[in-house]
C-alpha positions as CSV (number, residue, x, y, z in Angstrom):
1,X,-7.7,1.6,-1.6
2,X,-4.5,-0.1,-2.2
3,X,-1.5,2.1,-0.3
4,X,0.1,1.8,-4.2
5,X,-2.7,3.8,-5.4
6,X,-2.6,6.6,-2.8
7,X,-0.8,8.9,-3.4
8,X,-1.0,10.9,-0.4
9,X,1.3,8.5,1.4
10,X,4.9,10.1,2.0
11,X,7.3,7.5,0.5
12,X,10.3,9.8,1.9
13,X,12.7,11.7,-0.5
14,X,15.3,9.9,-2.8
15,X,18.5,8.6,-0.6
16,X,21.3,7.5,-3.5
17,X,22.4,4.2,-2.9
18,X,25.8,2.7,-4.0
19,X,24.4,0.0,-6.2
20,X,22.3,3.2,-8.4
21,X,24.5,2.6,-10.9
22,X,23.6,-1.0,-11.7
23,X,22.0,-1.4,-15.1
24,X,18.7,-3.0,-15.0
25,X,17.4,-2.8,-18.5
26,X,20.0,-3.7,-21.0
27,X,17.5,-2.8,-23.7
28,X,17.2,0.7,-22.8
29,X,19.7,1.1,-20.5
30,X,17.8,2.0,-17.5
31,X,20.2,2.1,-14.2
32,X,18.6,1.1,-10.7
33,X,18.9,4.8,-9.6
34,X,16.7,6.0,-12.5
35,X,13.9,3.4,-11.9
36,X,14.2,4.4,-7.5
37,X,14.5,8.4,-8.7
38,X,11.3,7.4,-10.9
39,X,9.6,6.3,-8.1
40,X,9.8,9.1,-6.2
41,X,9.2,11.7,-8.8
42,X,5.5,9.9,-8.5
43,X,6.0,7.0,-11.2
44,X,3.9,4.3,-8.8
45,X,2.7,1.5,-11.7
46,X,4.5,-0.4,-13.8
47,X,3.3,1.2,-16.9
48,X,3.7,4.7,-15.5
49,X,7.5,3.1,-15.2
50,X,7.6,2.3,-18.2
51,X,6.3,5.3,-20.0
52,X,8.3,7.4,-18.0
53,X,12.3,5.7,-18.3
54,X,11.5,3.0,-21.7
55,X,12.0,0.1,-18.9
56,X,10.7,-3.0,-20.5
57,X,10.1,-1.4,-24.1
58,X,13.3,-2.3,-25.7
59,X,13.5,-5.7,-27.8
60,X,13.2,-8.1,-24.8
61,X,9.6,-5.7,-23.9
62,X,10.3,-6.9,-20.3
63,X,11.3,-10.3,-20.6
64,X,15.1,-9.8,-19.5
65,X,14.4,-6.7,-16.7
66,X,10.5,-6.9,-15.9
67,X,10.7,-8.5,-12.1
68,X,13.6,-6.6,-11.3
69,X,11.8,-3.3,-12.0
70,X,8.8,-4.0,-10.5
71,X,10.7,-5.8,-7.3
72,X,12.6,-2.1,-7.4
73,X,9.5,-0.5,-7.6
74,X,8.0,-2.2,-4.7
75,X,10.7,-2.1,-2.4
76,X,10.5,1.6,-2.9
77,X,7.0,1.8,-2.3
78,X,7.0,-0.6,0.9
79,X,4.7,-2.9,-1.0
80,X,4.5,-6.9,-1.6
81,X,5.7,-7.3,-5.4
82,X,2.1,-9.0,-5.5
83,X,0.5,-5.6,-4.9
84,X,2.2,-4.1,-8.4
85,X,-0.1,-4.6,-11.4
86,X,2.4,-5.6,-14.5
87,X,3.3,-3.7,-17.0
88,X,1.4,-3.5,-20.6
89,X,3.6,-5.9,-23.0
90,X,3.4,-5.1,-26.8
91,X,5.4,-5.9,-30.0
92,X,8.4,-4.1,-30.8
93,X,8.3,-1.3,-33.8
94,X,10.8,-1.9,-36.3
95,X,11.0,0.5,-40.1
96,X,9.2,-1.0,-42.4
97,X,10.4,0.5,-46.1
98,X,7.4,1.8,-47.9
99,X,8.1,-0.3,-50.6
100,X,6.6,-3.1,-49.0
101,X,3.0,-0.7,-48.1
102,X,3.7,0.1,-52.1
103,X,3.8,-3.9,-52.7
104,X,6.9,-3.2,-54.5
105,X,8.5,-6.1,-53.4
106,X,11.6,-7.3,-55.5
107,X,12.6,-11.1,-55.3
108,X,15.6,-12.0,-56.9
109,X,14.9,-9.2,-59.6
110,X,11.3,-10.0,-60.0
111,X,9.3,-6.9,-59.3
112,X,5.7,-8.3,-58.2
113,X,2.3,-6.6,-58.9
């Protein structure tokens, strides 16, 4: 069983650090403290992570912050960045206006059927 997995291992309790404050996710926001307090609230995967603090589910879905969370993660956990599984990537969800569901689109004041 990978020592990510078990979750019987004491990881030791949250020490604040002085760069806590350092925002990791621009998307969403997320400083390095959140993603370390994360960690040992019991958030041990990537996905966990990311259901848990929005890291990685903004409009970049990782791209900008994704190795700096899981290298975060990992150094929390004592574990090789090679050890984390990645996160789940998936398109943004932006409003859609029900007139297009409706196909009520207008064009230039065309209104199409």
């Amino acid at each position: 069983m990978s020592k990510i997995i078990d979750r019987s291992v004491d990881i030791g309790e949250f020490i604040p650090a002085s760069d806590d404050d350092m925002i990791i996710c621009r998307c969403e926001e997320i400083t390095k403290g959140e993603i370390r307090k994360a960690v040992h609230d019991g958030m041990y995967t990537m996905t966990e992570i990311k259901r848990y603090l929005r890291a990685g589910m903004g409009l970049c879905q990782g791209q900008t912050c994704g190795k700096l969370v899981k290298g975060i993660v990992a150094k929390e956990l004592g574990a090789p960045n090679g050890e984390l599984a990645p996160g789940t990537s998936r398109s943004p969800v932006r409003p859609v206006e029900m007139k297009v569901y409706g196909n009520e689109i207008e064009d230039r004041g065309e209104k199409y059927e």
